[in-house]
N, C-alpha and C positions, 0 to 999 in steps of 0.2 A: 300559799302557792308561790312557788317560784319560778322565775323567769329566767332566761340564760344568760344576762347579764350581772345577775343577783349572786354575790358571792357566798361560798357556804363555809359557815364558820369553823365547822371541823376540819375543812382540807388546812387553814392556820393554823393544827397543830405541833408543835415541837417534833419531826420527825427523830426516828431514834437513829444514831447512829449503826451506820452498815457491820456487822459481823467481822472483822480480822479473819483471815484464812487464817489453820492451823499453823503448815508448810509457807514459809516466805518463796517468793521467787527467786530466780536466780539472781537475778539484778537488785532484788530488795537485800539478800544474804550477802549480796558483794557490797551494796554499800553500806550495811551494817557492818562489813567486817573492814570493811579502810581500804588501805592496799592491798596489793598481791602475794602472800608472805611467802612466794617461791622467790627463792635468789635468780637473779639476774644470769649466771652460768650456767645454773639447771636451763632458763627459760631459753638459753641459746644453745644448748645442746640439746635439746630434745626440739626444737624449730630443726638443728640442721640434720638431724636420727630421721623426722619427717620430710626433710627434703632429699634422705639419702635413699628413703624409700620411694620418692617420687621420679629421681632419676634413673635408681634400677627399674622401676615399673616403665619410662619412656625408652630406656635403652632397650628392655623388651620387645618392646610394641617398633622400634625400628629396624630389629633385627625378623621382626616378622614381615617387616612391609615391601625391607630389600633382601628377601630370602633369593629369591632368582639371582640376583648379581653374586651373592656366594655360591651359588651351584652353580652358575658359567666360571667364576675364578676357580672353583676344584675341580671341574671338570678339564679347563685347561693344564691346570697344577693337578696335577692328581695326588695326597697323601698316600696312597698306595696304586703301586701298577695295576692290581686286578678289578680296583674299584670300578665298576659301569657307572653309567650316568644315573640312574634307578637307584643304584646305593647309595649312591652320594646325596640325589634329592632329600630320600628318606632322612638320612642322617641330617640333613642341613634343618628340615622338618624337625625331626625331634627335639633336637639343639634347640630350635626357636619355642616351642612349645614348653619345654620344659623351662624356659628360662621366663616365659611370660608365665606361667603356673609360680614358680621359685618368686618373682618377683611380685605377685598380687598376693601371699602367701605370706610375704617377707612384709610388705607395706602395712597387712592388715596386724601381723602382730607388733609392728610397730608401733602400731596408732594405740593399738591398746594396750599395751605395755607404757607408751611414753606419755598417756593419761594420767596412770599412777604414781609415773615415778614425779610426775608434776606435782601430786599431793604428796611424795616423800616418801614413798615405800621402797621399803630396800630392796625388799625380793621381786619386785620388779626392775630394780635398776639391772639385778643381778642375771633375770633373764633376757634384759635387751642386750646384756653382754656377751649370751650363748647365741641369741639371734645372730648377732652384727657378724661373730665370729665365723657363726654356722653359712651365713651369705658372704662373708669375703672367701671361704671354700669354696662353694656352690660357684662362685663368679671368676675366680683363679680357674679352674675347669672347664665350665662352660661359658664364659660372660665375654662381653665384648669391653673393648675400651670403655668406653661411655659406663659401661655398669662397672667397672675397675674404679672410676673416679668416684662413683654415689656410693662407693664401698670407702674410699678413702675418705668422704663428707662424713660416711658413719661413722669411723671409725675416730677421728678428730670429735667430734661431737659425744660417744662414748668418753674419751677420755677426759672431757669435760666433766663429765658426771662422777668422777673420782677425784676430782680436786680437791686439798685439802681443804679450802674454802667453803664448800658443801657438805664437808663431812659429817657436819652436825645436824644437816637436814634431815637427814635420811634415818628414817628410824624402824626398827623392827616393826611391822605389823605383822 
């Protein structure tokens, strides 16, 4: 009989060591693999590709918030003499929406496009350069100052990713 003080001698066995997962983590595959092997001008062009979609997406959001102060200056200005106050709202409306739509649209294929070109895929380097291009359009038309500059961030930051110095990153997948 035993008492609860009384130790039991099969709990001192040798336990076996725990199983390995299949899949490492992410933090176990990063330090199995050393550094970072993206170059240092990828890692800075695609930070500033993400910050050029962070500042189109803000310059959105404040061209929504002072939409009133542009429809009192067109109203006073008017772009055309038979424009009403009504037209003008509308239009000052659409402008702002479609640029906040353009710009979370712009941001989101940024993020995931500038994922892979972090692991060095060509054919995505090659569509954040239809992106960039397709939103410095889209912002030349409809954009305000503030999204003129996050087009010029991008655009600086594209042409990072065509340096000769990365050329060798990038490889066809």
């Amino acid at each position: 009989m035993s008492t609860p003080g009384d130790r039991d001698e099969s709990a001192d066995e040798v336990k076996a060591e725990p199983e390995r997962p299949i899949m490492p983590t992410a933090a176990e595959a990063k330090a199995a693999q050393g550094t970072d092997p993206t170059p240092r001008p990828v890692q800075t062009a695609i930070g500033m590709l993400f910050a050029s979609g962070a500042v189109c997406l803000i310059a959105g959001i404040l061209v929504l918030l002072f939409r009133q102060a542009q429809i009192d200056y067109q109203v006073q200005h008017p772009p055309a003499p038979n424009l009403t106050r009504d037209d003008i709202a509308g239009n000052v409306t659409i402008q702002a929406v479609l640029l906040i739509i353009a710009a979370v649209v712009n941001a989101a294929f940024i993020w995931l496009f500038g994922i892979k070109v972090r692991i060095g895929d060509k054919r995505s380097r090659t569509r954040l350069t239809v992106i960039v291009l397709l939103l410095g359009l889209f912002q030349f038309f409809f954009g305000s100052p503030i999204s003129a500059f996050g087009v010029l961030i991008g655009l600086i930051g594209l042409i990072m990713l065509f340096l000769p110095s990365v050329k060798s990153f990038f490889v066809k997948q």
